[in-house]
C-alpha positions, 0 to 999 in steps of 0.5 A: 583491493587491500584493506589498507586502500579502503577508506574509513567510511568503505572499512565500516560499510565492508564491516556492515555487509559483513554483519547483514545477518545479525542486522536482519535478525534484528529486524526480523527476530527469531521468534517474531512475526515478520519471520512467519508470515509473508504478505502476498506480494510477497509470493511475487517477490519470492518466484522472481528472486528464485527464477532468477538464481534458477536462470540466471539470465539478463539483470533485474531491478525491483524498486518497492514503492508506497507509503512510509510504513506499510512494510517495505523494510521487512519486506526486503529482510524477508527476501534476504532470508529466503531459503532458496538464497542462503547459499546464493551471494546476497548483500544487503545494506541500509543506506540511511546508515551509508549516509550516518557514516559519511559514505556516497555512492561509490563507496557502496559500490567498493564495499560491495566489489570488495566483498565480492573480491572482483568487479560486479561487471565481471561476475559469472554467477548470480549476484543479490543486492538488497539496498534499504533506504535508497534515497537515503544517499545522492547519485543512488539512482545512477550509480544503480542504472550503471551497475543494471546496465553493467552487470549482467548477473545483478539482481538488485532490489531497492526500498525507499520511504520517500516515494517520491525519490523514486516518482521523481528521479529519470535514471530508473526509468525504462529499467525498474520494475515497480512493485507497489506496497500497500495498507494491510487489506481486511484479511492480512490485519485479522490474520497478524490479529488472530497471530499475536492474540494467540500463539497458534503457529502450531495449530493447524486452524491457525491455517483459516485464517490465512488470507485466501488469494483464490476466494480473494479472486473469485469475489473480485471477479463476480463484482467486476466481471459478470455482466448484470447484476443477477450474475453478481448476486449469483456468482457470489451466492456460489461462493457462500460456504467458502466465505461462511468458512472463513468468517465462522470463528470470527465476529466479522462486524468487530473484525471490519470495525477494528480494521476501518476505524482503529489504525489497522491499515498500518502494520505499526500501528497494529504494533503498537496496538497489540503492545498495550493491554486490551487491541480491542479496547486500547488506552487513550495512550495508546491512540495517542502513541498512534497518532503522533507515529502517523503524524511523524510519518507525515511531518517526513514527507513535509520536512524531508521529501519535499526538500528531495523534489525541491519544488517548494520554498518554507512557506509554501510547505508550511501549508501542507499540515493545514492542507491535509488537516482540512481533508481529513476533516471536511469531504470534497470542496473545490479547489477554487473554495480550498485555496481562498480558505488557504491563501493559496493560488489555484495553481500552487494548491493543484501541485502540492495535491500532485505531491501528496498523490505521488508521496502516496499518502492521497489517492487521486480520483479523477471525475468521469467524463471527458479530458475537458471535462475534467480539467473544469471538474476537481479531482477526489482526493482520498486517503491512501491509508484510512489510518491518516484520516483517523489520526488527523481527524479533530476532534478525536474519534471518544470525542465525537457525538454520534452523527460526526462519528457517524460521517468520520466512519463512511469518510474512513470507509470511502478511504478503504474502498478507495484503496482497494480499487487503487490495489485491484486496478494497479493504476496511478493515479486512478483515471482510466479505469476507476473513476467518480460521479461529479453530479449531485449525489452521484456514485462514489466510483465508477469503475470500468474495467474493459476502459468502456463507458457504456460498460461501467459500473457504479460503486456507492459506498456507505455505513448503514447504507440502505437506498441506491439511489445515487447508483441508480442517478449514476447509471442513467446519467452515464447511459452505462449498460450495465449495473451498481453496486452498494458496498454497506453493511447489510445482507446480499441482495438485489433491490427491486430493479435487479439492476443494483447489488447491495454486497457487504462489506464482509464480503468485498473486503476479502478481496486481495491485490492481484500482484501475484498471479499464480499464488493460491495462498500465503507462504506460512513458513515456521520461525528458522532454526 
């Protein structure tokens, strides 16, 4: 197709693929982070692009999913860069520009072929797609299952903000793969920390504090995975010097503060922290900076997602700040009681926390026991990033007396367990495999990884947590056969029934997400020439 035959809006979106590489650098910068560290799910990205190029074989569809701001855009900028693809035809795209220069769908689809110089479908060669902002445009979900369907050498790859653009649209169903972008983990935050506090890429101890996928999997393993309480102890007792190694040129308490309780969940607000004078001690201004990006990235989900699904009417979504206020500030209530405090029907409040689990800004924990059981007992809601409650906690955290700082922490701390588990155990929500306690003083979770109930295990979680007692109620209500666990911050120790292990935080917080098997390490690659 001739120039003269494109219209405005297919001239400028051919102009823009024209210039993906000047838009990625300013993305990702030369010299910045985003070109030297990679996130783990990364690695998995990265085999799948290059088995792909290698092979050639059948078209691939990767949509990643998660919360606004966790990083799916410099995900996908670093996927393009990838040096094994430079040589490859790629195009990448924002839509959300599509969108501002008045295209739809088909007119990517022609800027793209026109690019090309003939039809995707006819295509012998490999072929990438990197498509930011998918939701951005109508139709996209379609357009993307036609050319999956079509193109056989296609190997599309789609980020959206709004998650539930992709929860809610049936035409990527059976197609897509999903890959699911978390909150940093402990590991990958003190890493970017130790990154941007010292210029260290060319010191090779900079190489300690790579997060270890290995050790990651051994401690994982050793908690979920033996079959008593000794066996844990022991098993972790093994892995000693490997986590001394890791911890020994770090104050792993300030470390494990920082993370749970000042914002580091997000890689924004690690932005902005590092962007004041002191990350350790930031500025009420800065806080503040934070807190209105939080609460931003909220008022997205509200004012744009919501009008995606279309679920609700105005007044309805007016609830929604209220709502999750009422959740940072207050723990477990029933829907019953959560509804009358809202004026809200018991039905209409269950759909807007459905919502706010598939916009992945809350996690879903169902209660153990039976499908009956559970339709008469709430869910626990939690916060799929600690950073939300933070910023939406009320007071803020200066202005709190010690016994309210006190709860906010174990709240903020439930939050990190909470999504460490939704990492571990992939599953959404978390029913089938992580569950909680529902009685007075029961375990915070019950995980059951062989899906056995007799098998589970108890997890209670707490700041200066010193007593299993819940875990222990825990054990003998569920009849379960084999043991607890006391996530705190104290010493590796068996209490006196050898039933329960009481594991630091240090220590469960090394853990990683296992969505790349194989991977023994994060890809460190120096900034490109």
């Amino acid at each position: 197709m001739d120039n003269n035959e494109l219209t405005p809006q297919q001239q400028l979106l051919v102009e823009k693929l024209e210039n993906a590489d000047q838009e990625i650098d300013q993305l990702l910068p030369q010299y910045s982070l985003g070109r030297k560290f990679q996130r783990p799910i990364y690695s998995r990205l990265s085999k799948t692009a290059t088995n792909f190029l290698t092979t050639g074989q059948g078209s691939e569809w990767i949509i990643m999913a998660g919360l606004r701001g966790v990083g799916k855009t410099t995900l996908l900028a670093q996927l393009y860069l990838h040096p094994k693809l430079k040589s490859a035809t790629r195009f990448y795209l924002s839509l959300d520009q599509a969108q501002l220069l008045g295209a739809e769908m088909n007119d990517v689809i022609t800027a793209l072929e026109h690019k090309l110089g003939q039809p995707l479908t006819q295509t012998e060669e490999p072929i990438f797609v990197f498509l930011d902002e998918v939701h951005s445009l109508p139709k996209w979900s379609l357009a993307a299952k036609i050319l999956h369907d079509r193109c056989p050498k296609l190997f599309l790859v789609c980020t959206s903000s709004s998650a539930l653009a992709l929860w809610t649209t049936p035409d990527i169903a059976r197609r897509a793969r999903f890959m699911r972008v978390s909150p940093l983990s402990l590991p990958e935050a003190i890493f970017i920390n130790t990154a941007n506090e010292n210029d260290r890429w060319h010191n090779e101890n900079i190489e300690e504090f790579i997060p270890n996928i290995t050790l990651g999997s051994k401690i994982q393993s050793a908690l979920f995975d033996s079959e008593n309480a000794y066996q844990v102890y022991s098993r972790i007792e093994m892995l000693k010097s490997e986590i001394d190694h890791y911890w020994k040129n770090r104050d792993a308490n300030k470390d494990i503060s920082n993370y749970i309780t000042s914002y580091e969940t997000l890689p924004y607000a690690l932005n902005i922290k590092h962007s004041s004078n002191d990350r350790h001690n930031p500025d009420p201004e800065t806080i503040n900076e934070i807190r209105a990006r939080i609460r931003q990235t909220l008022d997205k989900v509200y004012n744009h997602d919501l009008s995606i699904v279309g679920q609700f009417d105005q007044s309805t979504r007016h609830h929604f700040p209220s709502l999750l206020l009422w959740l940072a500030n207050s723990g477990q209530q029933s829907l019953t009681k959560m509804a009358k405090r809202m004026s809200l029907n018991v039905r209409t409040l269950q759909n807007m926390l459905e919502i706010l689990v598939n916009s992945e800004v809350l996690i879903a924990v169902p209660p153990f026991g039976s499908t009956s059981g559970k339709i008469a007992k709430p869910y626990k809601y939690l916060f799929t990033a600690p950073a939300i409650r933070h910023a939406l906690n009320n007071p803020p955290r200066d202005q709190l007396q010690e016994a309210q700082l006190d709860q906010l922490r174990g709240f903020l701390l439930e939050d990190t367990v909470g999504f460490y588990m939704k990492q571990t155990f992939d599953n959404q929500p978390l029913g089938g495999l992580v569950e909680y306690d529902s009685s007075r003083e029961g375990a915070d979770f019950i995980v059951m990884p062989s899906h056995i109930k007799k098998e589970a295990i108890a997890v209670e979680v707490g700041w200066r947590k010193r007593t299993s007692q819940q875990v222990q109620a825990t054990l003998k209500r569920i009849q379960s056969n084999r043991y607890g666990i006391v996530i705190t911050d104290c010493n590796l120790k068996l209490d006196d029934s050898d039933q329960i292990v009481f594991v630091p935080m240090k220590i469960f917080l090394l853990m990683q997400p296992q969505e790349f098997s194989g991977a023994s390490s994060l890809n460190l690659n120096p900034p490109d020439n």
